[in-house]
C-alpha positions in Angstrom: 0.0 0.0 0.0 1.5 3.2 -0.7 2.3 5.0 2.6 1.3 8.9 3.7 3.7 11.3 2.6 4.3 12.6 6.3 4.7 10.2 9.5 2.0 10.4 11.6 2.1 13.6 13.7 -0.2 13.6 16.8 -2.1 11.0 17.6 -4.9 11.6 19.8 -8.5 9.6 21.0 -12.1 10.6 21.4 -14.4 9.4 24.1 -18.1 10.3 24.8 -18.1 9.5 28.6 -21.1 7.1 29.2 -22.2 6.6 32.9 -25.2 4.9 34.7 -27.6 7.7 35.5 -27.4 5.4 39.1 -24.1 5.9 39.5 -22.8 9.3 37.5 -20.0 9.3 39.3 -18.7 5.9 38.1 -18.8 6.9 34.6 -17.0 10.4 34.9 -14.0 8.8 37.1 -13.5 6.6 34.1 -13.1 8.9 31.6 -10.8 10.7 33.8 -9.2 7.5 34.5 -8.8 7.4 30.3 -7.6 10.5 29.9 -4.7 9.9 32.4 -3.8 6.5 30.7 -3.9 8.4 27.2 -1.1 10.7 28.8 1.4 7.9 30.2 1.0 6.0 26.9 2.1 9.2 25.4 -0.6 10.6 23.5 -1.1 13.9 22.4 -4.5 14.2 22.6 -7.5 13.4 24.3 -11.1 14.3 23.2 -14.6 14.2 25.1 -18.0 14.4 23.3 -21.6 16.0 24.3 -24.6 14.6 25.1 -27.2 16.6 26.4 -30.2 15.0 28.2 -28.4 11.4 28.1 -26.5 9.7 30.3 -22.7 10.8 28.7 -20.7 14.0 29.1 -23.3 17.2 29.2 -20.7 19.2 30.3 -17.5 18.8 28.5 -15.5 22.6 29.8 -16.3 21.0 33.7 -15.2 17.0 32.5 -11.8 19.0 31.1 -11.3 21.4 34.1 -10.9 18.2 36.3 -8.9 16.3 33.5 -6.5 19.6 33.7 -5.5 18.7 37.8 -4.9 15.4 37.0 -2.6 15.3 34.0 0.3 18.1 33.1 1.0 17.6 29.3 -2.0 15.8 27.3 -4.1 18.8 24.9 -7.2 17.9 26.1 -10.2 18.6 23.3 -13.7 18.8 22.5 -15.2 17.1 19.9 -17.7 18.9 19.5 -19.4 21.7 21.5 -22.6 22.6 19.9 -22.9 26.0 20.4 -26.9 26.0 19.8 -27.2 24.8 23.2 -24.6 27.6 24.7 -24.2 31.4 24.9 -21.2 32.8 23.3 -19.9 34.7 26.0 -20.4 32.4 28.6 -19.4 30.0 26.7 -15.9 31.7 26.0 -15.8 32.3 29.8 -15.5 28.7 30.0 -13.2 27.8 27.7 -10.6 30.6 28.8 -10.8 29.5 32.6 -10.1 25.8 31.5 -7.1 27.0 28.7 -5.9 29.0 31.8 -6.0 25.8 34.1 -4.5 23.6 31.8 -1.6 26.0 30.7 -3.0 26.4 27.5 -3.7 22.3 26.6 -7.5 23.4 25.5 -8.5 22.3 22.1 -12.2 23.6 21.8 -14.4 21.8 18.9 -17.7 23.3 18.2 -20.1 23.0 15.5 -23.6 24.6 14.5 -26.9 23.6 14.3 -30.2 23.6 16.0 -30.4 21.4 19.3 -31.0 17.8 19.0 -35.0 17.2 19.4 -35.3 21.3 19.2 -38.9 20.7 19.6 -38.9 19.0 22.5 -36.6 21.0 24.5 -36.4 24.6 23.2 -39.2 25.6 25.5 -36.6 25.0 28.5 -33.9 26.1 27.1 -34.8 29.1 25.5 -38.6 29.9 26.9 -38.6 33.5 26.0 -36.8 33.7 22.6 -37.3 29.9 20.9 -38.3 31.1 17.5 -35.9 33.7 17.2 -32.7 32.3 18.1 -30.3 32.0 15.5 -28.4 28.7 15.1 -26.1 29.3 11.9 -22.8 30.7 11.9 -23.0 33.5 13.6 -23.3 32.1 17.0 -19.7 30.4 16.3 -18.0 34.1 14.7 -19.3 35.7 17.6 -17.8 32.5 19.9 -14.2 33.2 18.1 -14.6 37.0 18.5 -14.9 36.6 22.3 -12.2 34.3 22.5 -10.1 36.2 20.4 -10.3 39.2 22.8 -12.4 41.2 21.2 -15.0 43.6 22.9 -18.1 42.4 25.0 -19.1 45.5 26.8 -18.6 49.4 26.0 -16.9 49.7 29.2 -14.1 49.4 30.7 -12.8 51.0 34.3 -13.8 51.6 37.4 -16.7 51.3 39.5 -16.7 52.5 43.0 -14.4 49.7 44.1 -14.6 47.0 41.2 -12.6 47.1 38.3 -14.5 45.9 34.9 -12.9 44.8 31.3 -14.6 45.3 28.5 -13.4 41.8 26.9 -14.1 38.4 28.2 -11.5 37.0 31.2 -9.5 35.6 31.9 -8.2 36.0 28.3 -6.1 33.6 26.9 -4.1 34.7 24.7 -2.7 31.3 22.2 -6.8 30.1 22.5 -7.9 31.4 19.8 -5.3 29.8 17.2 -6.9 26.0 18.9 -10.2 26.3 17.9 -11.6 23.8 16.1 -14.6 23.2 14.0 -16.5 19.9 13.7 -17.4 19.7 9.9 -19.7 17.0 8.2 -20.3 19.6 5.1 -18.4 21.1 2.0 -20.0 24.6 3.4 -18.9 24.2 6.9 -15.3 23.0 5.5 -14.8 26.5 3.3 -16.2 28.3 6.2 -14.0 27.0 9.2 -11.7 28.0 6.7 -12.3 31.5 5.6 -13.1 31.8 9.6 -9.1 30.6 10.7 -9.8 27.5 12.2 -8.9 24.3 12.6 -11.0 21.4 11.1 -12.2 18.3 12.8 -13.0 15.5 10.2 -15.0 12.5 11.5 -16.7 9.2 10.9 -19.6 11.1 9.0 -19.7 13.1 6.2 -22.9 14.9 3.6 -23.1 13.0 0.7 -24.3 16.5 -1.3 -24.8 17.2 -5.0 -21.9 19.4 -5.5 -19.4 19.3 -8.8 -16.4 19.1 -6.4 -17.5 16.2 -5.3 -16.1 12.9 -6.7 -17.2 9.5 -7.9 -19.9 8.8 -10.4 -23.5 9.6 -8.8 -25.4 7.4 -7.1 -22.3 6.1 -5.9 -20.5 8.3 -3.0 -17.0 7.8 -2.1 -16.4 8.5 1.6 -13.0 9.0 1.5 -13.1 10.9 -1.5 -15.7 13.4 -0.1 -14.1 13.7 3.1 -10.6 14.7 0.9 -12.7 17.3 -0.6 -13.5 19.1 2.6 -10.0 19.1 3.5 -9.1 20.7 0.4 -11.6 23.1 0.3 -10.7 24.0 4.1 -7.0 24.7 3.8 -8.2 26.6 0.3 -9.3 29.1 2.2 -7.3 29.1 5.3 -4.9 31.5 5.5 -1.9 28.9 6.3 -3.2 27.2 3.3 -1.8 23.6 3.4 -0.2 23.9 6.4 -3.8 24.4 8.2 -4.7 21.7 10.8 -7.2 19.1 10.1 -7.5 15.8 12.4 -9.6 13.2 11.1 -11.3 10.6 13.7 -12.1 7.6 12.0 -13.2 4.6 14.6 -10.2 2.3 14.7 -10.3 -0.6 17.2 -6.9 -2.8 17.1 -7.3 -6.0 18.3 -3.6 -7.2 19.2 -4.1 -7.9 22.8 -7.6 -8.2 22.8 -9.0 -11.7 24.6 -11.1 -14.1 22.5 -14.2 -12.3 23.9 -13.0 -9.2 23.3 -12.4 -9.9 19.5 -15.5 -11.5 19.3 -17.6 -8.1 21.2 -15.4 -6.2 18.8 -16.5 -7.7 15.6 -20.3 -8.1 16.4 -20.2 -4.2 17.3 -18.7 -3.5 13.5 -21.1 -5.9 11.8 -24.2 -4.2 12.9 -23.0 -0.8 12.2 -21.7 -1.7 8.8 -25.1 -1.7 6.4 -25.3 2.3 7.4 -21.9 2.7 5.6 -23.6 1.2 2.5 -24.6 4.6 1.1 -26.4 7.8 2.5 -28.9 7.7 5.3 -31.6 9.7 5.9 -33.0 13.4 4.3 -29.7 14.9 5.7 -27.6 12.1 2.6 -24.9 11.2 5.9 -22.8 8.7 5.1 -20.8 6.7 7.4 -17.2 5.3 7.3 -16.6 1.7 8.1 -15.0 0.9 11.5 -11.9 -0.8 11.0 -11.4 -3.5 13.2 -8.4 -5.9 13.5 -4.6 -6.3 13.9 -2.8 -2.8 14.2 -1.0 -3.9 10.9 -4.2 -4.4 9.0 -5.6 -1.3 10.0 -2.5 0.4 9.1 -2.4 -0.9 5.4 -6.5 0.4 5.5 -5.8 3.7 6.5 -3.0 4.4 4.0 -5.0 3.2 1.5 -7.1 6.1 2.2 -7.5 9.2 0.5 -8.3 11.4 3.4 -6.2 10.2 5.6 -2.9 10.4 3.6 -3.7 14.1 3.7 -3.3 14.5 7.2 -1.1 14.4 9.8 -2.9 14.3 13.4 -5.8 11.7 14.0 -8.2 11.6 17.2 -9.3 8.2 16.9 -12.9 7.6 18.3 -13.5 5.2 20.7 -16.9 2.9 20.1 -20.0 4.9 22.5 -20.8 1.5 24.2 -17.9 -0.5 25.5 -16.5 -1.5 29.2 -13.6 0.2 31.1 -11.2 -2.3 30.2 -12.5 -2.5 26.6 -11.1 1.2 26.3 -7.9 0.6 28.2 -7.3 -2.4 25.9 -7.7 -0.5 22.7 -5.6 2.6 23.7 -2.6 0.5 24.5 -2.8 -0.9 21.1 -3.3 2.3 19.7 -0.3 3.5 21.2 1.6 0.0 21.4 0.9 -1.3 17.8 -1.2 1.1 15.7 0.8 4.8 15.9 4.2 3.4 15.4 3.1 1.2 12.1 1.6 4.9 11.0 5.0 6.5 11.7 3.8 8.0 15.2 6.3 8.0 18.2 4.5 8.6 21.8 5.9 11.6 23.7 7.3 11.3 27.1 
């Protein structure tokens, strides 16, 4: 298989944090727990999804600010925030305390659109202003503008005894060049780029009827689409190809993995395979495969693709539904097995 033109630069993993709703605390301590084994097997990165209303992370900025006083070099990430669901200002509030606590480690993913079940739940959180808010990209350039330090209030000085900024603090001043943008689309891509982000590819992509899009139609090529996206984003970036894209593909290595495991493993693939036969539902998203197998094998897969040889970083996802030691299993492979057959050395 021909091999990626660059070694494999950062290597990082993605977890969405599931817990028992009987037993929150469980769940959280393991993901911490993750996090800190992702740092002494020397990767660079360590992601945490969302999931509001269900029993995984709601609160990714508090998970973070917890994994910041228990590990001292690991970037720590979200993948993604989306910023329907947040205010701007507090939001970037957040993020700078957390960058600020970490000694600037915080990668911050968001990503636009309306909340999950918007019906359902818009009367809660936004009872006063539901069919006006707006959930395009706006809410994200006015995110980056905070961040970025520029103003939030008219004022700045002194009150009586209180001293007020007129930009959000703390501020943090390298933030703003490590944030990220979770795009699925060929619009998002261009505009993360235009906008000076970094881009966040994934597991899912829009199968759209667009001319930059290859393969003959009817018959979408993930890999090829994806590659588009990444194009089309460092087009318009101001670093141009040397703009940051991670892609996070679900990769689960089996080298150590017990009899049981392998089987669990497999079973988990299979059923989510006939999704990745082409494009689901009205929004045309099509799924990658899950590649699961010895480190070697999913090394020849990944440089056989298209997207992938065009990166250097990866934040491999781990599967939603696993056990503890499932995850602690996979990660050492990742790091053991997989990273160094994609030219990735752990750092100590």
């Amino acid at each position: 298989m021909p091999l990626s033109s660059e070694p494999l630069r950062k290597l990082g993993f993605l977890t969405i944090g599931l817990f028992d709703g009987a037993d929150p605390r469980r769940g959280h301590e393991s993901t911490l727990e993750i996090i800190e084994l992702g740092e002494r097997l020397g990767f660079d990165s360590a992601w945490v999804r969302h999931r509001h209303l269900q029993y995984g992370i709601s609160s990714p900025t508090a998970v973070l600010a917890a994994a910041t006083q228990r590990t001292s070099r690991i970037e720590l990430g979200t993948a993604v925030i989306p910023v329907g669901w947040e205010n701007p200002l507090r939001l970037a509030e957040d993020l700078a305390t957390v960058d600020i606590l970490s000694g600037g480690r915080l990668n911050p993913g968001v990503s636009v659109r309306p909340p999950m079940n918007y019906d359902r739940v818009k009367h809660a959180l936004y009872p006063d202003t539901a069919d006006i808010e707006d959930f395009g990209y706006e809410r994200v350039r006015r995110l980056l503008d905070f961040v970025r330090g520029e103003p939030a209030s008219d004022f700045s000085g002194v009150q009586g005894f209180e001293v007020f900024s007129d930009r959000v603090q703390p501020h943090s001043p390298g933030l703003g060049g490590r944030m990220w943008y979770g795009a699925a689309s060929l619009g998002s891509a261009r505009w993360a780029g235009e906008h000076g982000m970094n881009l966040l590819t994934s597991s899912v992509v829009k199968a759209e009827a667009d001319k930059e899009i290859p393969g003959p139609p009817g018959s979408p090529d993930f890999a090829g689409i994806q590659l588009s996206h990444i194009r089309a984003f460092r087009a318009r970036h101001p670093d141009g190809d040397r703009a940051r894209v991670s892609q996070g593909l679900v990769v689960i290595p089996t080298d150590s993995a017990t009899p049981r495991q392998r089987a669990k493993y497999e079973e988990y693939a299979r059923e989510r395979t006939p999704r990745t036969a082409g494009p689901q539902g009205p929004g045309r998203l099509l799924f990658a495969p899950d590649l699961v197998g010895p480190s070697a094998r999913i090394a020849e897969q990944l440089h056989a693709h298209a997207a992938f040889r065009e990166v250097d970083e990866v934040a491999f996802a781990l599967p939603f539904t696993f056990d503890h030691e499932d995850y602690v299993q996979i990660l050492t492979d990742i790091a053991t097995g997989l990273g160094p057959a994609l030219g990735w050395r752990p750092t100590v």
